[in-house]
N, C-alpha and C positions, 0 to 999 in steps of 0.2 A: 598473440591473440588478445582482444582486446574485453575486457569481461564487466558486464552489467550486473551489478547484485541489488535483487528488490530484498526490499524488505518493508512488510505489510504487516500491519498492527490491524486486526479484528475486535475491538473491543466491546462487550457485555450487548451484541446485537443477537437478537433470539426469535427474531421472527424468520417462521417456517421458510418464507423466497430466500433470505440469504443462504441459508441450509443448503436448500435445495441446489443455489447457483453456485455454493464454493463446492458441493457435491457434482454438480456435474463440470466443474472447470478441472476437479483433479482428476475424474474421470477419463475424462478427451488426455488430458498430459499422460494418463499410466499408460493408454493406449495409443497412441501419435508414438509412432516408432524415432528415434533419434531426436526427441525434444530434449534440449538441454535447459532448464532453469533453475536457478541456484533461491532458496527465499527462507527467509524468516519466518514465520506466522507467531507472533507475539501474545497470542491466547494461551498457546504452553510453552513459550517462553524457551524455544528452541531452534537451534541452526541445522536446517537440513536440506536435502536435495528434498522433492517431489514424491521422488520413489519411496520415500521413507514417510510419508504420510497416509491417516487415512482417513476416510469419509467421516461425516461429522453425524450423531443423532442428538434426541432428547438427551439418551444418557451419558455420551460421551461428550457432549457440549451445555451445560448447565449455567447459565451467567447468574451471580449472586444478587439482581438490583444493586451492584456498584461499578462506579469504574475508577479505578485506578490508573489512568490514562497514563502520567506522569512515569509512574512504575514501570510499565507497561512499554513505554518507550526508552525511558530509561534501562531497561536491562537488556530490552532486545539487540541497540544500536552497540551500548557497550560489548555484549557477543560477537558482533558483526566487526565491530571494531580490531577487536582482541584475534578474530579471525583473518583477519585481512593485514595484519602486521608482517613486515615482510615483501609484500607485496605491492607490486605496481600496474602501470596500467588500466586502470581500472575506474569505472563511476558507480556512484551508487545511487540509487532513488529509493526513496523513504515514504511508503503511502501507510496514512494512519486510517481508517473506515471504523466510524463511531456511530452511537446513536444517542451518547451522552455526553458533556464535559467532566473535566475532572471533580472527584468529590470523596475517592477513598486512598489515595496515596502514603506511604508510609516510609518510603525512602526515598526519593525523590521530589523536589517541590518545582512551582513553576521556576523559578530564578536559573535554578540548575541545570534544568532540560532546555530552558531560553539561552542561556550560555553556549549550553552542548551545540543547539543547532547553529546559533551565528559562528562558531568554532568552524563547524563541521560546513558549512553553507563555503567557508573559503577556500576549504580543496574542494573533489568533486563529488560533493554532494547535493542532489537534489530534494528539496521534501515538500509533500502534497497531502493535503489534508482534507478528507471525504466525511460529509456527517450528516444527521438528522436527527430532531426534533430537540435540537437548539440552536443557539445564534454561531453558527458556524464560523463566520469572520471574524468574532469577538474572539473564539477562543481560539482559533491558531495563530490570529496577530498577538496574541499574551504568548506565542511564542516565537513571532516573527516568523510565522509560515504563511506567506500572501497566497499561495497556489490553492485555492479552496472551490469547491462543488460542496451543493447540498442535495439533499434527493429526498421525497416521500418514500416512506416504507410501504408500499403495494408495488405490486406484482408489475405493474405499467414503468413506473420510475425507476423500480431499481433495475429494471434491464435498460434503461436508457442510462443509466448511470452507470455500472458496467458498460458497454458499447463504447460510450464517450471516454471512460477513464481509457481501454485498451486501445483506442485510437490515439489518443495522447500519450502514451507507452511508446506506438509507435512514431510517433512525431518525434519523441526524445530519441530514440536509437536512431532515427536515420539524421536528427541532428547533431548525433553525437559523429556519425560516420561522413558527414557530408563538411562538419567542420562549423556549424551554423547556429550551434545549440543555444536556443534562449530559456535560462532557469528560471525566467520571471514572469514568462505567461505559458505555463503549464497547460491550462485547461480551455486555451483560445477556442474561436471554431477552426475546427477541422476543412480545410478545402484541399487538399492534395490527394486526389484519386488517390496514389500510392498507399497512402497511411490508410483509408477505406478500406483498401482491399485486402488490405496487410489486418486487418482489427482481430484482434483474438476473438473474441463473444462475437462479432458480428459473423464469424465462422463457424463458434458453437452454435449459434442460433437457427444458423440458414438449416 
């Protein structure tokens, strides 16, 4: 078997639509009988299946006004790392979803995490970088991540932004299985019906 592990960094984004849409994406998964997905969520900084999560509110999701981006990626991938020793077969995709760059980091700096990823980019790692209301290309080429989306924070964008990310989810797995995979344009347009109809959100949504 051949196994995809995400791993998705949420960092210090606190407006009400994201809530809402990481609320109703885990919802559809506890309920969707035999989904398997294996993910990280970098907010609490822990390795877990789906089932072991749970909905997010005001008070169980609090972001300080910082992001510790750096941190943040830094401990997650190291977890996933540390978990994945031993094993083979396997790809990984790295999506980071910000609304800030870095600016509160305390063990991890840009050099580090830039190291990590050009490391980690030469076995099978993919990583993509989602953000708003700053210069998005700047701050994932300081760490050599070209695969970048930006999106407004209203209700309109961010479900276009979701839609597009889980259709390019599925462009990666069917070019992981079909033998085709290109890690350098992530975020292309979409034209293969299959990946359409295949779209995670665009299934939540209908």
């Amino acid at each position: 078997m051949h196994n995809i592990y995400n791993l998705e960094g949420i960092s210090q984004i606190a407006c009400n639509d994201l809530k809402k849409f990481y609320n109703k994406m885990l919802t559809y998964c506890l309920d969707t009988p035999n989904l398997s997905i294996r993910s990280a969520i970098s907010t609490v900084s822990r390795l877990a299946s789906f089932h072991k999560l749970d909905t997010i509110n005001d008070s169980t999701y609090t972001p300080a006004s910082l992001t510790p981006l750096y941190d943040a990626m830094g401990f997650s991938i190291s977890k996933l790392q540390h978990y994945l020793e031993g094993k083979d077969n396997y790809d990984v995709l790295v999506t980071v979803l910000t609304d800030g760059e870095e600016n509160a980091s305390k063990e991890y700096t840009g050099s580090t995490i830039k190291k990590l990823v050009d490391d980690l980019k030469q076995q099978n790692w993919t990583f993509t970088y989602i953000g708003a209301d700053h210069d998005v290309e700047a701050m994932a080429s300081k760490m050599n991540i070209f695969n970048t989306m930006s999106f407004d924070k209203n209700d309109r964008d961010i479900k276009k932004m979701f839609i597009k990310e889980s259709e390019s989810r599925v462009k990666y797995s069917l070019g992981i299985r079909n033998g085709d995979l290109d890690k350098n344009d992530f975020y292309s347009k979409i034209v293969n019906e299959e990946v359409k109809k295949e779209s995670f959100w665009k299934k939540l949504f209908s």
